[in-house]
C-alpha positions in Angstrom: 20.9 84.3 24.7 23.5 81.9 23.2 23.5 79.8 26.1 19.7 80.2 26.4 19.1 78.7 23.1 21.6 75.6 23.7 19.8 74.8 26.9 16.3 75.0 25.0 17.7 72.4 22.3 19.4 70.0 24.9 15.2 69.9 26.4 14.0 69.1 23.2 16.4 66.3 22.4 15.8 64.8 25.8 12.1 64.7 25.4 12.5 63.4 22.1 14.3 60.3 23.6 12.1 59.8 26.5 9.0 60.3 23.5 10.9 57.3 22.0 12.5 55.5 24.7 8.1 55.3 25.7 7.1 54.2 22.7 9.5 51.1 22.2 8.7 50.2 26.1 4.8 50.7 24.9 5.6 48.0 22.0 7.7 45.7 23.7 4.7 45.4 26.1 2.0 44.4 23.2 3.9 41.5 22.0 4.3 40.0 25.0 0.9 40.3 25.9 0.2 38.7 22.4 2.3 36.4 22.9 1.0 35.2 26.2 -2.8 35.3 24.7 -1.4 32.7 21.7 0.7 30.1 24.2 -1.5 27.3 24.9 -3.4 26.8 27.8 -2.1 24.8 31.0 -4.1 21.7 32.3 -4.4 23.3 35.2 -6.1 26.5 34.2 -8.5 25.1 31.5 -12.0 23.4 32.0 -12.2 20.2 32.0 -13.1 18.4 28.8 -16.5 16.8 28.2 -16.3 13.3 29.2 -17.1 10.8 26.0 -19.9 8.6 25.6 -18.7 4.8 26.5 -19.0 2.2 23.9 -21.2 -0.5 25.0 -19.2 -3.7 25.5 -19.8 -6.7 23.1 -22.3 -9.1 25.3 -23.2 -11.7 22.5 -26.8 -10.1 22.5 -28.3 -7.5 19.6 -31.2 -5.3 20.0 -34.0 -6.7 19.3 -35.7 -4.2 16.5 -32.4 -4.6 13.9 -31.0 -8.5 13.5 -27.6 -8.4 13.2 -25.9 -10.1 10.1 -23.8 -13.2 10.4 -20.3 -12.7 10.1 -18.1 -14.4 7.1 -15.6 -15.8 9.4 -12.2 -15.4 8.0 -10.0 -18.0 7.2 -6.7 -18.0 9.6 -3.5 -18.2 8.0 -1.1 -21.4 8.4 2.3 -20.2 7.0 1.5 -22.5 4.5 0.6 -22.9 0.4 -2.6 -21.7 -0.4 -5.5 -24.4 -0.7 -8.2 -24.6 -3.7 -10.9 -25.3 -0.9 -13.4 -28.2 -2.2 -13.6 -29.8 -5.9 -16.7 -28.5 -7.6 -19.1 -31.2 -7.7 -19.9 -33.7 -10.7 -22.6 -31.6 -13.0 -25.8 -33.3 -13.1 -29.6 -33.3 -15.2 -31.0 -30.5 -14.7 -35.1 -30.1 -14.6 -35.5 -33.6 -15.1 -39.6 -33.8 -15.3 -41.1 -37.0 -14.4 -41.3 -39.8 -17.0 -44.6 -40.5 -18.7 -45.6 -43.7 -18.2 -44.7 -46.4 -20.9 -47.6 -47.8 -22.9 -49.1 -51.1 -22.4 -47.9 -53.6 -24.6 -50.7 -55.1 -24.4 -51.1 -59.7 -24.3 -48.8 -61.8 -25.8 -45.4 -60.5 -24.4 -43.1 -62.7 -23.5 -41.4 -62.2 -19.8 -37.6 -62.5 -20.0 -34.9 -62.1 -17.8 -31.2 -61.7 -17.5 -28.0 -63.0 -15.5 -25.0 -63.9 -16.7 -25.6 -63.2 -20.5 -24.1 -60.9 -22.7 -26.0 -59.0 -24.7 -24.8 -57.5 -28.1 -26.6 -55.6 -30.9 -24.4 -56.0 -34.0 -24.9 -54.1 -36.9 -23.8 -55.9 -40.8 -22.9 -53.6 -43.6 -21.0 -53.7 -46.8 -18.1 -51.6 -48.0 -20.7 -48.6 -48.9 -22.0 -48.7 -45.3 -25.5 -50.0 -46.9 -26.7 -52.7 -44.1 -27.2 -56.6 -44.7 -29.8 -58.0 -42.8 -30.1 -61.9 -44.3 -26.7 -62.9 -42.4 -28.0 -66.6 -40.5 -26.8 -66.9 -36.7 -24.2 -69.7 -37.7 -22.1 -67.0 -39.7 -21.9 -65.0 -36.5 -18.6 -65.4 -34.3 -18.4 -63.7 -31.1 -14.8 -63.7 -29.3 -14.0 -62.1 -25.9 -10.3 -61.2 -24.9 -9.9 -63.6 -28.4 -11.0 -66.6 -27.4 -13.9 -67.7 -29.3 -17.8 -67.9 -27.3 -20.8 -70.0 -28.0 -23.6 -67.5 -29.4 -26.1 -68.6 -27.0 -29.0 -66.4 -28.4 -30.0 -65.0 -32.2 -33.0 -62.5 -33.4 -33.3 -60.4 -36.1 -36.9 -59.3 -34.9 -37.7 -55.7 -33.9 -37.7 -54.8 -30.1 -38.5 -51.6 -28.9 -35.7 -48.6 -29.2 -34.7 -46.2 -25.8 -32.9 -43.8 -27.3 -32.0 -40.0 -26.2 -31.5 -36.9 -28.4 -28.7 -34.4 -26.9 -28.1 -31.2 -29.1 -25.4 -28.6 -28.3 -27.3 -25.6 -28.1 -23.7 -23.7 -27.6 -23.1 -20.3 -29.6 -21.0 -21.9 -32.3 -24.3 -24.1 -33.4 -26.4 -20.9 -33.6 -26.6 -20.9 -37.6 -27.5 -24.7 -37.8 -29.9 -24.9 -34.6 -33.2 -25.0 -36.7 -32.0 -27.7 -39.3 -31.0 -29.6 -36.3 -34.2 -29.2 -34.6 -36.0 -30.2 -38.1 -33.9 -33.0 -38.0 -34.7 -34.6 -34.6 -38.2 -34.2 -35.6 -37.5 -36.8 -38.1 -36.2 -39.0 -36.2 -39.2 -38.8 -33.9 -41.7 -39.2 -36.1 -40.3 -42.4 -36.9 -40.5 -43.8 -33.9 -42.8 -46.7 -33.5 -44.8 -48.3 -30.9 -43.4 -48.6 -27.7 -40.1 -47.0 -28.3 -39.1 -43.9 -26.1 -37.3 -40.9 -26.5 -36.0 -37.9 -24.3 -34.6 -34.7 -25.0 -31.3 -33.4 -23.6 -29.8 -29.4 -24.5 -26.1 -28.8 -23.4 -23.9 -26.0 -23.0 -21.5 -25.9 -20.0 -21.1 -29.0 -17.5 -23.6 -26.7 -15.3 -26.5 -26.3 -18.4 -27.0 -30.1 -19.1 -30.9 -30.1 -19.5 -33.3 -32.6 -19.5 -36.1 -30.7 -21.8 -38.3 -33.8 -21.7 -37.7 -37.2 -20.1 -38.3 -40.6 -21.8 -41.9 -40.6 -23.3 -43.5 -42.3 -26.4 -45.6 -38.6 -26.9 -44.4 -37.7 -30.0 -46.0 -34.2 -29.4 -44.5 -33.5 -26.2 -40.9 -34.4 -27.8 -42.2 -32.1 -30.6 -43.0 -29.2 -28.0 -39.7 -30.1 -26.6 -37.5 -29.7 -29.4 -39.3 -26.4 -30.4 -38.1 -25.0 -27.4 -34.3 -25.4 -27.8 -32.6 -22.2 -27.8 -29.1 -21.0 -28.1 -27.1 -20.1 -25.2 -23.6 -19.0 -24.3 -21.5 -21.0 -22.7 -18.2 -23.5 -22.8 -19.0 -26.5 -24.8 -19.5 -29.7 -22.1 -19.6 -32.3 -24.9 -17.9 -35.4 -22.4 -20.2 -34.1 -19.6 -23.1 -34.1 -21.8 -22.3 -37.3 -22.9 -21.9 -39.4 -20.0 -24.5 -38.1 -18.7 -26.7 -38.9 -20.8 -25.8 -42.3 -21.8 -26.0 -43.2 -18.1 -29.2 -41.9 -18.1 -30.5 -44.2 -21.6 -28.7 -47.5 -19.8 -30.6 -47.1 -16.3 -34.1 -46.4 -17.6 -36.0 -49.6 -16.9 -32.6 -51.7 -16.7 -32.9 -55.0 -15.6 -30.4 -57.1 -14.4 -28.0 -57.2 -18.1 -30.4 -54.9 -19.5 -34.0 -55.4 -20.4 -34.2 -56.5 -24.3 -34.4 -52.8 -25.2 -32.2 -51.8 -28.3 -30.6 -48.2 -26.8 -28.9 -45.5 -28.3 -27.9 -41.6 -28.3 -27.9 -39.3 -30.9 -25.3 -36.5 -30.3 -25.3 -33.4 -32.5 -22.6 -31.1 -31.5 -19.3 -29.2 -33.1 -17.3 -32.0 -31.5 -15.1 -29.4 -29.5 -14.9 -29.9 -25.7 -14.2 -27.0 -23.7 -14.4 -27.4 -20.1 -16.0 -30.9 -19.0 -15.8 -32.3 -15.6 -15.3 -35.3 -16.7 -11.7 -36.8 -18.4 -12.3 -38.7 -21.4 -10.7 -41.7 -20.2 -13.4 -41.7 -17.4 -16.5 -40.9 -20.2 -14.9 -44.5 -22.0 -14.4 -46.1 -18.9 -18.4 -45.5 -17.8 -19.1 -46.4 -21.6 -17.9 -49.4 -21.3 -20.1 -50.6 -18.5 -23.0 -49.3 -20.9 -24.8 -51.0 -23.9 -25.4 -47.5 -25.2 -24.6 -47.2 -29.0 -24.4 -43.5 -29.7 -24.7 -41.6 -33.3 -22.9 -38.4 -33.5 -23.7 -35.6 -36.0 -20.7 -33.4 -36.1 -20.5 -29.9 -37.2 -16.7 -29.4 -37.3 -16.0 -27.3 -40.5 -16.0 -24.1 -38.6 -13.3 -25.4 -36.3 -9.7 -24.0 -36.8 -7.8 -26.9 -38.2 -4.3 -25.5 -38.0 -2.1 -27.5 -36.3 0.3 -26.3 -34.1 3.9 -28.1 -33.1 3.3 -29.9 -30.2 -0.8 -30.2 -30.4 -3.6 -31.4 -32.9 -5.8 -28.8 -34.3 -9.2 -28.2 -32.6 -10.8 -29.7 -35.3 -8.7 -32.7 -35.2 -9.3 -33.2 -32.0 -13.0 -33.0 -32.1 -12.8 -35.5 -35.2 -11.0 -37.8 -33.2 -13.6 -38.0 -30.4 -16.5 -38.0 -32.2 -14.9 -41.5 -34.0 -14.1 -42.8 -30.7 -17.8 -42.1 -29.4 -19.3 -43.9 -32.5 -16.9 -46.7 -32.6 -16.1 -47.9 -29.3 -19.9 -47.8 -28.5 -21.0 -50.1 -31.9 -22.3 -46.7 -33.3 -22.0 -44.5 -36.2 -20.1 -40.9 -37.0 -21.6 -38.0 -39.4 -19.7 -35.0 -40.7 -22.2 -33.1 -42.8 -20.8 -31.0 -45.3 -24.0 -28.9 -45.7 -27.1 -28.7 -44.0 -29.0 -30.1 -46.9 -27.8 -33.3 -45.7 -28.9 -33.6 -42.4 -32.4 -35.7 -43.6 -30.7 -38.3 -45.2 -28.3 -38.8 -41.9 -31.6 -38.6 -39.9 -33.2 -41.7 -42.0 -29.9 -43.5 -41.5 -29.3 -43.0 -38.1 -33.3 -44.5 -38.1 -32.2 -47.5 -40.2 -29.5 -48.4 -38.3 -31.3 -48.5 -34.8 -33.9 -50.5 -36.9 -31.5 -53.2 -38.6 -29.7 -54.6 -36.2 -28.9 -58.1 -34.9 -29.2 -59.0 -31.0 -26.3 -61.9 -30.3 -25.8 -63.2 -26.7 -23.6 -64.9 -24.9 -22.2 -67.2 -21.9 -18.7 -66.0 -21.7 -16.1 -68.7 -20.7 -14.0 -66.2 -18.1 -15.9 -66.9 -15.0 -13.8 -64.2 -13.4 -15.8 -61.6 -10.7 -13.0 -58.7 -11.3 -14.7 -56.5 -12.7 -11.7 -56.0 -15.4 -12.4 -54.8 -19.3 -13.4 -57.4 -21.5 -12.3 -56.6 -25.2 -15.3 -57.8 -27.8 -14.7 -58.9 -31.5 -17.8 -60.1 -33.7 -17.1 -61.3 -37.3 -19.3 -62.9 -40.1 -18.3 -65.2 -42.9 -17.5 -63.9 -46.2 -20.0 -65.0 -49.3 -17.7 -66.5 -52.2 -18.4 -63.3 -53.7 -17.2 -59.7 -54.1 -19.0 -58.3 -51.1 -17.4 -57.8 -47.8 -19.1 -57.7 -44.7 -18.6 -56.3 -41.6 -19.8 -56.6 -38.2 -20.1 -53.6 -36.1 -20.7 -53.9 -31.9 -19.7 -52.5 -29.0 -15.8 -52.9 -28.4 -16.1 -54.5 -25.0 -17.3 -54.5 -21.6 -16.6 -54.7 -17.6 -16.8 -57.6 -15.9 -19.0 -57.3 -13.0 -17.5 -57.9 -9.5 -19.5 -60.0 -7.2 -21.0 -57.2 -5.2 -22.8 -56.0 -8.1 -24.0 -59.6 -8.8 -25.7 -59.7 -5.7 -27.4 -56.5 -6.0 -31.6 -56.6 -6.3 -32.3 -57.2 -9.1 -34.8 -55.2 -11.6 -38.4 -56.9 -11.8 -38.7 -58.8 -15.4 -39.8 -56.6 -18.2 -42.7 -57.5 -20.6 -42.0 -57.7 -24.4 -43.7 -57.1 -27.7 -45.0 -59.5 -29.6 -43.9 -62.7 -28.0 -39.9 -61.9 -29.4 -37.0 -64.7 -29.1 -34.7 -62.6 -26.3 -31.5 -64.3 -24.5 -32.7 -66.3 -21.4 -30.6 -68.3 -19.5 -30.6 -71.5 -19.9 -30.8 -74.2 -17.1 
């Protein structure tokens, strides 16, 4: 029985390591399998892969039903420094309507004409800037470069006035704007007949805006002015300047100029901030102008601290606004309130009014076209007034070329006026 029961035992172990020996083999066998359905695919043994769709290649043509767009080429590099590309190009008038025609000034007129004179309107005032308007011609001396010139021509009598009206219509005139525009209108409404007047607003060198071209209308002007506006912008007073001033000394110029008194009234902070043009090219052009020009300046909101190396901003604006009046035979304004802008109005009137027109045969023969400094003086009564003469500073000598250019038909004037001709 004993040996029985050992034997029975020694079955049941067996089969229990066969049971377990099968079951390893039976897992063994599943991860393999596994294994072989995870391991990727052979080349061989796969299908083959859709073929892709070719890209057309580039034949210079596009379909028909969408334009293509043409490419911004791109600049190739050259190993070297960058460039700036192309200077941005001199600003210009903008909307410059056509000018109306002048009036008729009727019979009478006198025909003159110009060559090698020089032309000057001279202003006389006292110590109190008041003006003096009985000087007789032989009190008048005219010296160019210093030496001292025959004055060939003298009148006291009215000719017409050409004159332009620019306003800075910039943000930092926003408060004053409509006792500015009240202003011009006074000076408009004194104009008389056969003087012209056009309207210029200014911001930056690209907003210089003819509003109305040279017209004797005093209601277009009046329209004009009306429609001024503020606008923002960096301040382009040189810009604004020459520009306009070129524009007053072309209109109707004959060969020195056509007997026309001209000026331009400026009214502006003073404060350039990003003209095209230097300043020492604005005086250069101004020089080959007779363009007197009246600035009203609005520079007690500038900052007038003044650092170590630099003058303040409204130093600097002071100091060009002088130079604009003076070199040009003109007049400066610095209004302390707007309550005064009338009075400078009738002023600026008076003084285009009173003037003096002197010419002259100058002694330098030279065709250079080199500067020409200018000094006029008056003799002193035997009394306690002073007089002083006020012109232009000087002028450019023209070069031969510009000698020989056509010249500008004659131009009639009022009235049968004394006006420099040459003589024979």
């Amino acid at each position: 029985m004993k040996r029985f029961a050992d034997n029975e035992l020694l079955l049941r172990r067996s089969a229990i390591i066969l049971l377990a020996g099968l079951i390893i083999s039976a897992l063994v066998l599943g991860s393999a399998f596994a294994a072989g359905q995870n391991r990727p695919r052979s080349t061989q043994s796969t299908a083959p892969a859709p073929k892709p769709t070719p890209t057309p290649r580039q034949t210079g043509t596009v379909p028909t039903s969408q334009p293509a767009a043409t490419p911004t080429p791109t600049p190739r590099s050259t190993g070297g420094a960058p460039t700036l590309g192309e200077a941005p190009p001199p600003p210009k008038l903008k909307a410059t309507p056509e000018p109306t025609p002048p009036q008729d000034l009727g019979e009478g007129a006198t025909i003159v004409s110009y060559t090698d004179l020089v032309q000057l309107h001279v202003r006389v005032i006292d110590r109190n800037n008041r003006p003096i308007d009985n000087v007789p011609k032989d009190q008048f001396h005219i010296f160019e470069d210093g030496v001292a010139q025959s004055v060939d021509s003298f009148t006291r009598e009215e000719v017409p006035i050409s004159y332009g009206l620019a306003v800075d219509t910039s943000g930092s005139l926003r408060s004053q704007l409509q006792s500015v525009i009240d202003a011009g209108k006074t000076i408009i409404n004194s104009n008389k007949k056969g003087d012209e007047t056009f309207l210029v607003r200014f911001i930056s060198s690209d907003k210089i805006e003819t509003v109305q071209d040279f017209t004797a209308n005093k209601d277009l002007l009046m329209d004009g002015l009306d429609s001024f506006y503020v606008e923002g912008g960096q301040t382009a007073i040189i810009d604004a300047v020459y520009l306009s001033a070129e524009h007053v000394s072309q209109y109707r110029r004959g060969d020195d100029g056509d007997g026309r008194r001209r000026g331009l009234i400026v009214i502006t902070d003073g404060e350039d901030r990003n003209s095209f043009y230097k300043q020492e090219q604005l005086f250069a052009r101004l020089r080959e102008e007779d363009v007197q020009i009246f600035v009203i300046g609005f520079v007690n909101e500038l900052d007038k601290e003044t650092g170590f190396i630099r003058k303040s901003p409204r130093e600097k604006a002071t100091t060009l606004i002088n130079k604009l009046a003076t070199e040009t035979g003109g007049r400066a304004f610095f209004p302390e309130s707007l309550s005064e802008l009338p009075q400078i109005a009738t002023e600026i009137i008076r003084d285009l009014r009173t003037q003096y027109v002197l010419s002259y045969n100058p002694t330098n023969k030279a065709q250079d076209g080199s500067y020409r400094a200018i000094r006029v003086t008056v003799d002193q009564p035997n009394s306690a007034e002073k007089r002083i003469a006020l012109t232009r500073t000087g002028r450019l000598a023209k070069t031969a070329s510009e000698k020989n250019a056509p010249k500008a038909p004659p131009v009639r004037l009022p009235g049968g006026a004394t006006t420099p001709t040459r003589k024979p």
